[in-house]
C-alpha positions in Angstrom: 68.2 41.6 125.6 66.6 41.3 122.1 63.4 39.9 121.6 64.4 36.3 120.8 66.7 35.8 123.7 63.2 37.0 126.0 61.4 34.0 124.8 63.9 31.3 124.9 64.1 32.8 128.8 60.5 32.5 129.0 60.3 29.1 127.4 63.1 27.2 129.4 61.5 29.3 132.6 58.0 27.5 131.2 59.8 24.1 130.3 61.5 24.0 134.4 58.7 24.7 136.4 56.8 22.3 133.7 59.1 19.1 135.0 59.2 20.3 138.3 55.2 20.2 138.3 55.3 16.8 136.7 57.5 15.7 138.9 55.1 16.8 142.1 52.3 14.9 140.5 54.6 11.5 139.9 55.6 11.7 143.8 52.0 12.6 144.9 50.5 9.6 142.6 50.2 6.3 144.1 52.3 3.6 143.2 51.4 0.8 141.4 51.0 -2.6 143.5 52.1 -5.7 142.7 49.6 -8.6 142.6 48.8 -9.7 146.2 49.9 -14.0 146.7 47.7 -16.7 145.7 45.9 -18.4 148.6 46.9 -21.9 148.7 44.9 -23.9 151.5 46.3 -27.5 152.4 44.3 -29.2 154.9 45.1 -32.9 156.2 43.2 -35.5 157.7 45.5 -36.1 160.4 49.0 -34.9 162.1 51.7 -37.2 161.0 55.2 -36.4 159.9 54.0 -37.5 156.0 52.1 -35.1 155.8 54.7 -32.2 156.8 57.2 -33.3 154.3 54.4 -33.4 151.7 54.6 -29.9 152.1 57.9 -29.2 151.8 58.4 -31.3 148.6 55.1 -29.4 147.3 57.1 -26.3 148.4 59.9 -27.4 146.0 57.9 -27.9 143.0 56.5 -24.5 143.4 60.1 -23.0 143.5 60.9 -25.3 140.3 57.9 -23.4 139.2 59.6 -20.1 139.4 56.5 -19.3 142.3 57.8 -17.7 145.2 56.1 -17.9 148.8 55.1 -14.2 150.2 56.0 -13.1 146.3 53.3 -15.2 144.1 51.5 -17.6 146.9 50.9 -18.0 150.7 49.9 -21.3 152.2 47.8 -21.7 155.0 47.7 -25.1 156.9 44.8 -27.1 159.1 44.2 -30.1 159.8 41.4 -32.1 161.4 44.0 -34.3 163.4 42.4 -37.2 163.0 39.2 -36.1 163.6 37.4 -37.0 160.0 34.1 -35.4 161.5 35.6 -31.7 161.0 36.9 -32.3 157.6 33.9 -30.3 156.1 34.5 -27.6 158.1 38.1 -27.3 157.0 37.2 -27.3 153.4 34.0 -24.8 153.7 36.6 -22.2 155.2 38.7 -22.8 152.4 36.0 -22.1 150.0 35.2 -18.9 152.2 39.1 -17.5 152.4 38.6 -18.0 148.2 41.5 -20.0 148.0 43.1 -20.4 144.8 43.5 -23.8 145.2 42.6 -26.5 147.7 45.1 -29.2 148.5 43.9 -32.5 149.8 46.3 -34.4 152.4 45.6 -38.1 152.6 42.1 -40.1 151.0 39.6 -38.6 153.3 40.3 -34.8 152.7 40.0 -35.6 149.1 37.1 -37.5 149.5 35.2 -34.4 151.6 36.9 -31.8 149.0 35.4 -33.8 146.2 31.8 -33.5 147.8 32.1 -29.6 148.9 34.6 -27.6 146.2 32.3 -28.4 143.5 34.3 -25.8 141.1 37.3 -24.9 143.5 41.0 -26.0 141.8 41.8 -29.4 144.1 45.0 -31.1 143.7 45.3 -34.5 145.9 48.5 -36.0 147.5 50.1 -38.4 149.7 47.2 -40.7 149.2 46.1 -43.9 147.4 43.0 -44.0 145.7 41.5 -41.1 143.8 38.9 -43.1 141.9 37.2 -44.4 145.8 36.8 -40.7 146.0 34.8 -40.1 143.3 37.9 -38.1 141.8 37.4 -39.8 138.6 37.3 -42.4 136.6 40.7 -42.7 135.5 43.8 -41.0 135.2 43.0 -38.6 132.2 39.3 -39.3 132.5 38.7 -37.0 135.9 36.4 -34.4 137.2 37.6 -31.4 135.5 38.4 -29.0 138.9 40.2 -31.5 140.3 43.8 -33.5 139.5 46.9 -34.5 142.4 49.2 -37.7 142.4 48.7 -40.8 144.1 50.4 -43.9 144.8 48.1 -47.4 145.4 51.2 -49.3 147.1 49.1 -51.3 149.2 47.7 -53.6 147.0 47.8 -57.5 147.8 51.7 -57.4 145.9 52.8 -54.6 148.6 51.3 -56.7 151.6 53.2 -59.9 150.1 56.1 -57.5 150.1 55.8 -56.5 153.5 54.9 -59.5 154.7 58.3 -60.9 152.9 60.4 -58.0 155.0 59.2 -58.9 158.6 59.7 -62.2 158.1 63.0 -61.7 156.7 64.1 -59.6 159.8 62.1 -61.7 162.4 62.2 -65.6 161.0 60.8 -67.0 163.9 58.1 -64.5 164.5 54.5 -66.4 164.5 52.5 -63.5 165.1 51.8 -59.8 163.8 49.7 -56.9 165.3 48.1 -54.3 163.1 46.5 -51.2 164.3 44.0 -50.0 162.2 41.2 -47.0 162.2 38.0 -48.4 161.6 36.0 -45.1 160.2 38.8 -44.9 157.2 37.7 -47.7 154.6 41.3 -47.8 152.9 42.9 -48.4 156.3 40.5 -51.2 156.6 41.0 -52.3 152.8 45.1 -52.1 153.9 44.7 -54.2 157.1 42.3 -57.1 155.5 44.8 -57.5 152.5 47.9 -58.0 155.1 46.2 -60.4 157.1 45.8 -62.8 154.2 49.1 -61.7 152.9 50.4 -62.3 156.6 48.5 -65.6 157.1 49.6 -67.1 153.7 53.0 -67.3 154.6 52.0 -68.9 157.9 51.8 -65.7 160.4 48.8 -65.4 163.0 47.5 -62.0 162.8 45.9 -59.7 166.0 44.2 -56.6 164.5 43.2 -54.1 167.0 41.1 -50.9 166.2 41.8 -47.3 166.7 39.2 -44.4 166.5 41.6 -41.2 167.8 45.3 -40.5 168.2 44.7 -40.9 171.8 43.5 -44.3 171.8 46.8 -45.9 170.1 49.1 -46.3 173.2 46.4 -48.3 175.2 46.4 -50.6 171.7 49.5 -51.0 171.7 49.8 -52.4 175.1 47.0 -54.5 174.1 49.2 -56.0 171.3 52.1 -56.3 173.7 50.1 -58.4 176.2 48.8 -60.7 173.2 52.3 -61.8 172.5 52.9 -60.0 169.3 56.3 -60.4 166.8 56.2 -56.9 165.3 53.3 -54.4 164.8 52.3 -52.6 161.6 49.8 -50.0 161.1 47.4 -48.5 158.9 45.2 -45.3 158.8 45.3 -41.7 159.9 44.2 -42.3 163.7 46.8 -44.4 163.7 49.6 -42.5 162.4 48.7 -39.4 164.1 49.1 -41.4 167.8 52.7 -42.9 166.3 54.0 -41.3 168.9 52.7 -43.2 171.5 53.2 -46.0 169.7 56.9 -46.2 169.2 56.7 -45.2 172.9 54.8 -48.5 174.3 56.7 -50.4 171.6 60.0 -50.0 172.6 59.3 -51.0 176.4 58.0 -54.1 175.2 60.9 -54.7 172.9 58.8 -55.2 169.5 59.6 -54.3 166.4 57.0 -51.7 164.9 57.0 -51.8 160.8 55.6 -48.8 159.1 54.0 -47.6 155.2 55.5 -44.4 156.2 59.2 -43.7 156.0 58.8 -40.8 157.9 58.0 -43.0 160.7 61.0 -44.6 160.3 63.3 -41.6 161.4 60.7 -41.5 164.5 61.8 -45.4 165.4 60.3 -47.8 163.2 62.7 -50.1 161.9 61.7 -50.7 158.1 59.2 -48.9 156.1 58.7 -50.3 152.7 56.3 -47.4 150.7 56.0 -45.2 147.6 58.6 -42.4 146.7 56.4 -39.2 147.8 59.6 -37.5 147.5 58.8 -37.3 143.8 55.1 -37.1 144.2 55.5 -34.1 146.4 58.0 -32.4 144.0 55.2 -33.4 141.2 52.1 -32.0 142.9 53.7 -28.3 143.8 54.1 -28.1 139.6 50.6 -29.0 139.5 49.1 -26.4 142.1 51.5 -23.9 139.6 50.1 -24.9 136.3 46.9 -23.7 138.0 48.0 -20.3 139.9 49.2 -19.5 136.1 46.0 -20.1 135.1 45.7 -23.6 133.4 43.1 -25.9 134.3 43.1 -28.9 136.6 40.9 -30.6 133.8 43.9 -30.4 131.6 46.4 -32.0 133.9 46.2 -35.8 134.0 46.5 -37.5 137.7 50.1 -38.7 138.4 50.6 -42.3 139.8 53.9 -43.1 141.8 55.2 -45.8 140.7 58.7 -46.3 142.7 58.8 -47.4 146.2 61.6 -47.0 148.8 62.8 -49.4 151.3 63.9 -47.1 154.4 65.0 -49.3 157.3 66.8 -48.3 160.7 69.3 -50.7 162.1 70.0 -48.3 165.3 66.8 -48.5 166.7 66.1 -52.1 165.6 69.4 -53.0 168.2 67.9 -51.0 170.9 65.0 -53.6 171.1 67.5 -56.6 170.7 66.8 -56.9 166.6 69.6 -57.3 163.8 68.7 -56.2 160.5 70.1 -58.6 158.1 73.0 -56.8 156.4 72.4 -57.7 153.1 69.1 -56.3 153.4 70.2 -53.1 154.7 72.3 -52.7 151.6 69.4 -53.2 149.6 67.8 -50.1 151.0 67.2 -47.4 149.5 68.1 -45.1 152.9 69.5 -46.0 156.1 67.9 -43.5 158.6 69.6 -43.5 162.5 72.9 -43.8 164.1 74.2 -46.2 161.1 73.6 -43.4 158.7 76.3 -41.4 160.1 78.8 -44.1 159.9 
């Protein structure tokens, strides 16, 4: 073999064992990771079936986000259960676990988040007043870690409204009960603007107090032996015992009337409230706009301004009540055996 064919053997015997050593290097290197998920730490005031499909709506506008869960975030969930008193607690380990962003369930979280999370990403839902929290001042004039959506909806025009409904399913009633938690200032704020909504149009009003979940069935029996028409109710304690509630409710045969229309799928027979379904869907692109690194500063609070009529004409029968038909057209969902029909 002549001299030039020698060296092209030594250089393509050079050239293999050169790929094959890169190649042992590439396989010995370590691969590259992908970033880990975004913490995202919801926390809620108290248990109630709201506050769940919060969540899940919030879970949509992160997918409409083009955010994965397990991929791009992970949420982690507590909730004080109606005890206001560990709220604090719940947002300090929030700040501990360095969330990415904090997301405060119902006015009293926010109101604790505002005080603690100083510079921490908040974003607020499924309550009504930002501003009583000391969120800000107005929609675009906010403090700058923190922005969410909100819905007022129980101003004296919703009480009218509701007031309007019950008497519209119960025309003879003469008396309402309303269970209300004392410690949570908007739950009183609801009840007071209800009574005088309630005693305008000529209804005598009972309003019995509830501190804990489970103090609402013994309330409840209270109202029943007070000869009430229907029962409404405002405030975390009091949703979180709704279960109890509907319980004592339908053994006395009485109507119960809920803000929530969650409660309605549980047995309440009208609900008349905001659309969180849009909220929800609104405050998952918010918590995004932040993971991708914009500021809550920049994003102006969201108000909700449609409300839904969800009634339930099964469980209304059950306890001897007709919903008006007319009225149940005018609803925006039937929940309940007449759903299916």
């Amino acid at each position: 073999m002549n001299r030039f064919g020698r060296t092209l053997r030594r250089a393509t015997a050079a050239l293999v064992l050169g790929l094959a050593a890169s190649l042992v290097m590439l396989a010995a290197a370590p691969a590259s990771r992908a970033p880990a998920p975004k913490r995202i730490a919801i926390i809620r005031a108290a248990d109630w079936m709201g506050s769940e499909w919060g969540e899940d709506a919030i879970r949509v506008g992160l997918l409409e986000s083009d955010l994965e869960a397990g991929r791009d975030y992970e949420l982690s969930v507590t909730s004080a259960q109606g005890d206001l008193a560990t709220l604090p607690s719940l947002i300090d380990a929030a700040i501990d676990s360095r969330a990415s962003v904090i997301v405060a369930l119902q006015d009293p979280t926010l109101a604790v988040a505002v005080q603690r999370a100083k510079s921490m990403p908040i974003v607020f839902h499924l309550l009504s007043d930002p501003f009583a929290a000391g969120a800000g001042k107005s929609d675009t004039d906010h403090l700058p870690n923190v922005t969410g959506v909100y819905a007022p909806g129980f101003g004296d025009a919703e009480q009218t409204r509701r007031v309007e409904l019950i008497r519209r399913v119960l025309p003879r009633a003469k008396r309402i009960g309303i269970l209300f938690s004392p410690e949570d200032k908007l739950s009183v704020s609801f009840k007071d603007r209800m009574t005088k909504a309630a005693q305008q149009a000529g209804l005598q009003v009972t309003a019995v107090p509830v501190s804990s979940a489970a103090e609402v069935g013994d309330a409840t029996r209270s109202l029943c032996s007070q000869k009430v028409d229907a029962i409404e109710l405002f405030g975390n304690a009091a949703h979180a015992g709704f279960a109890g509630l509907i319980q004592v409710a339908r053994d006395c045969r009485i109507p119960v009337f809920s803000p929530s229309p969650f409660e309605v799928m549980q047995g309440a027979v009208l609900s008349f409230a905001a659309d969180f379904q849009e909220g929800g869907v609104v405050a998952g692109k918010m918590i995004a706009r932040i993971l991708k690194g914009e500021s809550p500063a920049a994003i102006p609070f969201y108000r909700v301004q449609a409300t839904k009529l969800v009634v339930n004409p099964g469980d209304a029968s059950r306890i001897g009540v007709t919903l008006p038909p007319e009225l149940v057209k005018e609803a925006n969902e039937v929940v309940g055996d007449s759903a299916k029909k």
